[in-house]
N, C-alpha and C positions, 0 to 999 in steps of 0.2 A: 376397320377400327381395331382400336386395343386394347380392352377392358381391363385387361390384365398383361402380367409381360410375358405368360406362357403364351400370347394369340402375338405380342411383339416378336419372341423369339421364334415365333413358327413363321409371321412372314420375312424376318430376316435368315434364319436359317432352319424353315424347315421343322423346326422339333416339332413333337404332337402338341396339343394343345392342352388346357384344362390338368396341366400336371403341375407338381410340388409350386414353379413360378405362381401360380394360381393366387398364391397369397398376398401379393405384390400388385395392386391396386393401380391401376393406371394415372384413375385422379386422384388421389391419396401422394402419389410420388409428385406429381406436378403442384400440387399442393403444399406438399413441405421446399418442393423449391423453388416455389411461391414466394416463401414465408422467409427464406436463405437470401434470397434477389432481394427483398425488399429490405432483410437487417444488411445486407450488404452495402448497399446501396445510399442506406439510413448514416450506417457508421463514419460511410466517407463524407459524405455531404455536413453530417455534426463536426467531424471533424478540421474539416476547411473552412467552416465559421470558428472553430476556435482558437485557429491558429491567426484568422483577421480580427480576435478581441471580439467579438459577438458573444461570449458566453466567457463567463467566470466563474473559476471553478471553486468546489467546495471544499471545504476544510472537514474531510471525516476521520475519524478515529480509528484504525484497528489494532486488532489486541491479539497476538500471538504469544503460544504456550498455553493456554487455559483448557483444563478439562470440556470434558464436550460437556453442555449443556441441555437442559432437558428439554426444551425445544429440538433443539438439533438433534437429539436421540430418536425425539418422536416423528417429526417428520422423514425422517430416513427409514424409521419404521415402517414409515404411513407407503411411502413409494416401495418399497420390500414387498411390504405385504400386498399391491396392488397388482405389481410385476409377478410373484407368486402366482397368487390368487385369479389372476386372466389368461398369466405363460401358458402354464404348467395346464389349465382348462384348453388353452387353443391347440397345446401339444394334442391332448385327449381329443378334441374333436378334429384333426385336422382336412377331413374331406368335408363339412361345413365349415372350416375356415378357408378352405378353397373356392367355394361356391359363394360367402357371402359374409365376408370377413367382418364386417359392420352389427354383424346379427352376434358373432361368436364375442369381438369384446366390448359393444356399446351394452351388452345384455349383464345382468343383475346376477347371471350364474357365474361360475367358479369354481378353483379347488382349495377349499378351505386349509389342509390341512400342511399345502404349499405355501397357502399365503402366514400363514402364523410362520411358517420354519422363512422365511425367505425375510420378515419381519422383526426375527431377532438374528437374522446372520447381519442386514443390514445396520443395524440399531450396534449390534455385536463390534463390527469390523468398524465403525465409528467410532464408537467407544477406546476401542483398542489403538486404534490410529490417532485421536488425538491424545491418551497416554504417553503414547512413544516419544511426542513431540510435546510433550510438558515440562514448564521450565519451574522451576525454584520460585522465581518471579516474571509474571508475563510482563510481555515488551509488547509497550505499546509506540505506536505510530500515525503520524498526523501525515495525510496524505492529500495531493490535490487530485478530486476528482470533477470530471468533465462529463458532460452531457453521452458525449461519444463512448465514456467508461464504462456508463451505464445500459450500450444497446442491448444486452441480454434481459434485461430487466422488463426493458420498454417492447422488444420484442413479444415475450412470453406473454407479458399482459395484453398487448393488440389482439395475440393468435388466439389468445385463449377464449377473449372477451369478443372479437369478431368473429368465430365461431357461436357462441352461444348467440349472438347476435343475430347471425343470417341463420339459427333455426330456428328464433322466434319467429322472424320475418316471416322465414317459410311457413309456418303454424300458421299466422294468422293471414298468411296469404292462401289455403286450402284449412280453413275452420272443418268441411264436413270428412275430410280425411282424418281431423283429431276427434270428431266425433265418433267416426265410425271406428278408429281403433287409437284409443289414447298413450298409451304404452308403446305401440309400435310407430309411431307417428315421431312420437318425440326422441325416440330411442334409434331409431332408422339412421344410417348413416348416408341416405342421400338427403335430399330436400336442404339448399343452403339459400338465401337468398341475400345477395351483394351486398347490398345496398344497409340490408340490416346488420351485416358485418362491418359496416364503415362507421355507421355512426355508432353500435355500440363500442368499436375500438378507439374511435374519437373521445365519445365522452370517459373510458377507460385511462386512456395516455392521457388527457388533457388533465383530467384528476389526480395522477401519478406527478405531471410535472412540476403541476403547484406546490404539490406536498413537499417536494425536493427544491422547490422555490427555482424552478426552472422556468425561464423565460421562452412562454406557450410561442404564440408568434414564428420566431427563427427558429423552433423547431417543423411547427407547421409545412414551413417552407422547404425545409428539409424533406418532410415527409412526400412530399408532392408527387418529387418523380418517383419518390421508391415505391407509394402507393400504386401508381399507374402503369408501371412497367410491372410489379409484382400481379396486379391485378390482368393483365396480357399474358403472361405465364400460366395462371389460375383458367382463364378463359382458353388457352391451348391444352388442357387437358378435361375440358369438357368436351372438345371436340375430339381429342385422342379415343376417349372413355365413351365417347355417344352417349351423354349420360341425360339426354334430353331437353336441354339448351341450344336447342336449334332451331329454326327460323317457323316461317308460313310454307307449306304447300307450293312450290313453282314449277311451273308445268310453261312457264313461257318461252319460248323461243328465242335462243341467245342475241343480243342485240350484235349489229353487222362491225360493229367499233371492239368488243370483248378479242380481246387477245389473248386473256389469262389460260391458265387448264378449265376445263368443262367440269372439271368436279367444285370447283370456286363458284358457279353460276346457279349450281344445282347439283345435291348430293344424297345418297341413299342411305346413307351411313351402316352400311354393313358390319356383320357382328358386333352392333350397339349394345349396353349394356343393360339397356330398359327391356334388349328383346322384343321390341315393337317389330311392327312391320311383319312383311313375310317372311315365310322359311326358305333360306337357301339353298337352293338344289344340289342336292352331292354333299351338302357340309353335313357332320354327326358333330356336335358338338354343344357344348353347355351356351355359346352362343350363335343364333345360328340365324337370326335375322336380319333383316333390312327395310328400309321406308322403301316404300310403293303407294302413291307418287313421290321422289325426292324432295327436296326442301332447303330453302336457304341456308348453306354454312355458313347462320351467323357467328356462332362462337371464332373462326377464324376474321372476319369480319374487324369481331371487339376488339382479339390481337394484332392486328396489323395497325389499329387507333389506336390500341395503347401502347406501341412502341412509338408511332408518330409521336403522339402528345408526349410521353417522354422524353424524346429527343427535344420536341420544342420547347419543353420546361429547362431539360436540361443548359439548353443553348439559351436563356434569354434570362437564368437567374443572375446573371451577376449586374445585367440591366437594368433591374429590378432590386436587386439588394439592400438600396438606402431604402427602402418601404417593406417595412416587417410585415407578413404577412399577403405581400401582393401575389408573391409565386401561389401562395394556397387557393388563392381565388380566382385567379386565372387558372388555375387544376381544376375549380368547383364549375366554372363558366363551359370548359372542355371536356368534361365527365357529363354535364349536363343535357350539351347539344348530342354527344355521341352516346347517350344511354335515350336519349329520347328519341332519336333518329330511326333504331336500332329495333327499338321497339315494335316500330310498323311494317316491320317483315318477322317478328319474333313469337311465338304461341306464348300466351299470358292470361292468367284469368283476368276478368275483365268486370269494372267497376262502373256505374253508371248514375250520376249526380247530375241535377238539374239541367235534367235534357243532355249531358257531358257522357261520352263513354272514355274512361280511359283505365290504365292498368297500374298496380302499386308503381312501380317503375317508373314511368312517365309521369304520376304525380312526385314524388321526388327528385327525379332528374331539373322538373322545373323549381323546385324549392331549392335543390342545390346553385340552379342557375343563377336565380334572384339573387341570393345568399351571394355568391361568386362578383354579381355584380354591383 
């Protein structure tokens, strides 16, 4: 495994481990290109409905030459002084940002006296730049804008709000974890749970699109493959990271039909990032375990469905197209069966209602399914 890319760059060439790469997060990197796949993905797909007339564009205004306004000042402040304030703290700490880079900038400390100076260079050099380009009288500009004009917008709010999302989920999927340490539970940068990132970036975007009086629906459907193909990238780097998204205990005996690799059957996931498992013999290193017995690599599992399901979304939208909406549900039907499936070979805390055992997961996978159908 790869926790980091100092352990990538030592099984491709060798280098030591646990050095300056250290910072450079294995699921962190697979995660922002995640988040890239899926606005990629978004833009084309919005775009090819608006060149078939499915969406009509708006008429907005913009105004060029105007002094910067004080909004604009503050918020430029506001990211200055952030960027200061965490940099310039991770610069100072960088052998705990090599071990545990989550702890160094999801934490509350900093360097104050970076984040004011980095707050008015920012605020500064705004300021100054739109002086330069201030006109007599501003020009203004009525412009068509499109759904697909706006994926930065709609991006940012998915990543942001599906993040806060899947760590609710996680919270209240391990409540005596937030009890036992409230502060580090919610501050921790692992614990993400999917599912809570879906629908809070659902109810996120869907709110965003009304307000711009965008037509939810054929965006939806847009959304579909770039969800499930982004969320296949996301699940390959849980597996890259071993960051404990991995299946039940398999100690069975490969069936006589398996032709794959044996580490697809059952896998130990060496230098995992949770450091579970035993210690490696001969390894010195900041990671240095492995499961004993191995365990279903699900996470490669969900990847290999969510490029299928992608591909079969992708291939059968324009089938589908006179019916606003069908592609997302046919997404919601195929997220359903494969996150419930998935499930019974996956470690999960476990819930149990009238005589029922089953785990967060699997009751949402069936709500999505219903929903889908």
């Amino acid at each position: 495994m790869y926790p980091d890319l100092s352990y990538l760059f030592h099984g491709l060439f060798g280098t030591p481990v646990d050095n300056w790469l250290s910072i450079f997060k294995t699921f962190g990197l697979l995660l922002v290109l995640a988040i890239l796949s899926a606005a990629l993905i978004l833009h084309r797909e919005l775009k090819i409905k608006a060149e078939k007339g499915v969406f009509q564009p708006a008429k907005v205004k913009f105004e060029y030459g105007k002094p910067a306004g004080r909004g604009e000042l503050l918020s430029n402040a506001l990211w200055g002084f952030i960027l200061g304030y965490k940099g310039f703290y991770a610069i100072q700490n960088m052998e705990l940002l090599k071990k545990d880079a989550a702890e160094v900038l999801l934490s509350m400390d900093g360097t104050w006296w970076a984040g004011i100076a980095m707050a008015a260079i920012f605020a500064g050099g705004r300021y100054w730049e739109a002086k330069k380009k201030a006109l007599p009288e501003p020009r203004v500009e009525i412009k068509d804008i499109y759904p697909h004009d706006r994926i930065g917008d709609i991006t940012m709010i998915a990543a942001i709000s599906g993040v806060v999302g899947a760590k609710v989920f996680a919270i209240v999927e391990d409540i005596p974890a937030l009890l036992k340490d409230p502060v580090g539970t919610i501050f921790s940068g692992g614990g993400l749970a999917i599912y809570g990132g879906l629908i809070f970036g659902f109810l996120a975007v869907t709110f965003y699109l009304r307000r711009k009086k965008i037509p939810v629906l054929p965006v939806l459907d847009a959304v579909a493959p770039a969800l499930i193909i982004a969320y296949g990238v996301g699940r390959l780097g849980c597996h890259l990271a071993g960051d404990g998204d991995w299946g039940i205990v398999n100690t069975m005996p490969q069936p006589g039909w398996w032709v794959l690799p044996d580490w697809l059957w059952a896998y130990d996931y060496p230098h995992n990032v949770l450091n579970e498992g035993v210690l490696i013999e001969g390894f010195d290193g900041r990671y240095s375990h492995r499961l004993s017995p191995p365990v279903f690599p699900t996470p490669v599992y969900e990847t290999i469905a969510a490029f299928l399901i992608g591909g079969i979304l992708l291939g059968i939208r324009n089938k589908v197209a006179a019916w606003p909406g069908m592609l997302f549900f046919i997404y919601l039907i195929f997220n359903g069966i494969e996150r419930f499936l998935i499930e019974k070979i996956r470690v999960n805390p476990e819930y149990t209602d009238f005589g029922i055992t089953y785990t967060q997961a699997e009751f949402i996978a069936v709500v999505l399914f219903l929903i889908g159908v």
